[in-house]
matplotlib code that plots the C-alpha trace (Angstrom):
import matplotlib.pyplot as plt

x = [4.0, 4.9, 8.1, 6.1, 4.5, 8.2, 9.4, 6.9, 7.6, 11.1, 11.6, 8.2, 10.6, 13.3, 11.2, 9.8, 13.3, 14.1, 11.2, 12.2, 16.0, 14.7, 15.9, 13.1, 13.9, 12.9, 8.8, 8.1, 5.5, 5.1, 2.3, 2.0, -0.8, -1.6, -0.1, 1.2, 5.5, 7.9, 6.0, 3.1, -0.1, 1.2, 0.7, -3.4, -5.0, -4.9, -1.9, -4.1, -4.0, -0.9, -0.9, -3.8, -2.6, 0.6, -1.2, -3.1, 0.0, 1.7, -1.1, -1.1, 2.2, 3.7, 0.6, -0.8, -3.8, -5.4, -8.3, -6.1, -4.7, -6.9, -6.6, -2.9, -3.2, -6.4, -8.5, -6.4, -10.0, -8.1, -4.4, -4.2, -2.2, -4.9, -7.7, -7.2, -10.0, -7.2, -7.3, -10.5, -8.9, -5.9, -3.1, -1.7, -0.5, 1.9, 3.6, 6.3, 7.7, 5.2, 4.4, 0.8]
y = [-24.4, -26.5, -25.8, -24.3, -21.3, -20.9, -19.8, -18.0, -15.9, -15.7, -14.7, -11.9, -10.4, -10.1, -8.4, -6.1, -4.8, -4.6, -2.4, -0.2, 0.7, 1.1, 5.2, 7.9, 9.5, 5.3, 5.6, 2.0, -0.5, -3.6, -5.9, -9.2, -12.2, -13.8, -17.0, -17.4, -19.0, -17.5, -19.5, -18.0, -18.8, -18.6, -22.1, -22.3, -21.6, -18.2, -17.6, -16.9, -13.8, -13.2, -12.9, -10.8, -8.0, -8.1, -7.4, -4.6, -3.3, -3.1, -1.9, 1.1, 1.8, 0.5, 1.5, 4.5, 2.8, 5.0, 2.9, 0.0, 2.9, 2.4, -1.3, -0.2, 3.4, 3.7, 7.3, 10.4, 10.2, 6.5, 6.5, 2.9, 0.1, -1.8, 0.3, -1.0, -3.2, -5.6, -6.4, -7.9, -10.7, -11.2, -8.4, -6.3, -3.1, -0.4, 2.3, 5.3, 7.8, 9.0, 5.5, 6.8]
z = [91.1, 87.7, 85.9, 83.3, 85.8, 87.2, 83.7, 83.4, 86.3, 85.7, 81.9, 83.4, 85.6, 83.2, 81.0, 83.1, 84.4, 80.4, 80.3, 83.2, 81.7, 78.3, 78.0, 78.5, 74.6, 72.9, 73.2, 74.3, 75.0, 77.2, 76.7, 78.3, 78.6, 81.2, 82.0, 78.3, 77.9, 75.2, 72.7, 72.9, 71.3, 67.7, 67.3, 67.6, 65.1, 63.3, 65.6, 68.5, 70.7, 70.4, 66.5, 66.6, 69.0, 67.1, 63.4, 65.5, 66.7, 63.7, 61.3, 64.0, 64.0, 60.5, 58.3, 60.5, 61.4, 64.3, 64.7, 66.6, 68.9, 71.1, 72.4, 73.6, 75.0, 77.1, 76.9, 78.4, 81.4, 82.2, 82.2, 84.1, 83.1, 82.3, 81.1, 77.5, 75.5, 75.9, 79.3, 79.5, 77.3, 79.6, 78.1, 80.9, 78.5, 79.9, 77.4, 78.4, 76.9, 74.4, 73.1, 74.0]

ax = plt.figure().add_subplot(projection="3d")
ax.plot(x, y, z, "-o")
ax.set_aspect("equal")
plt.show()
């Protein structure tokens, strides 16, 4: 496993435990993509994924746009993990708490 994979795995599992004491009355939501470091893919072009699930995330929740609901919260038939239009292209999405 490279050093790059290890960090990976590590700064993960931080997150996710982060994620797990965040208190049940803060709505919250936990997105990762596969195999991506802290820096993300904001340096390619256009800012890459990770830009673009960011604009969709905040146009949903800053401007109210309930179109982009739907690539973080999958239908109320489907409450998986990853049963998002997301997931297809990597993203692992998880919410708590009302986020969805």
């Amino acid at each position: 496993m490279s050093q790059l994979q290890e960090d990976y795995l590590l700064i993960l599992e931080q997150a996710q435990a982060d994620y797990e004491q965040i208190p049940s009355t803060v709505p919250v939501l936990f997105a990762t993509l596969a195999d991506v470091s802290n820096l993300g893919t904001f340096f390619l072009a256009g800012g890459g994924k990770q830009a673009k699930v960011t604009a969709a995330f905040l146009d949903w929740k800053a401007k109210g746009d309930q179109s982009k609901r739907s690539l973080f919260c999958p239908p109320a038939s489907n409450l998986t993990a990853n049963a998002t239009p997301l997931h297809a292209d990597g993203w692992s999405i998880y919410s708590k708490n009302g986020m969805c």
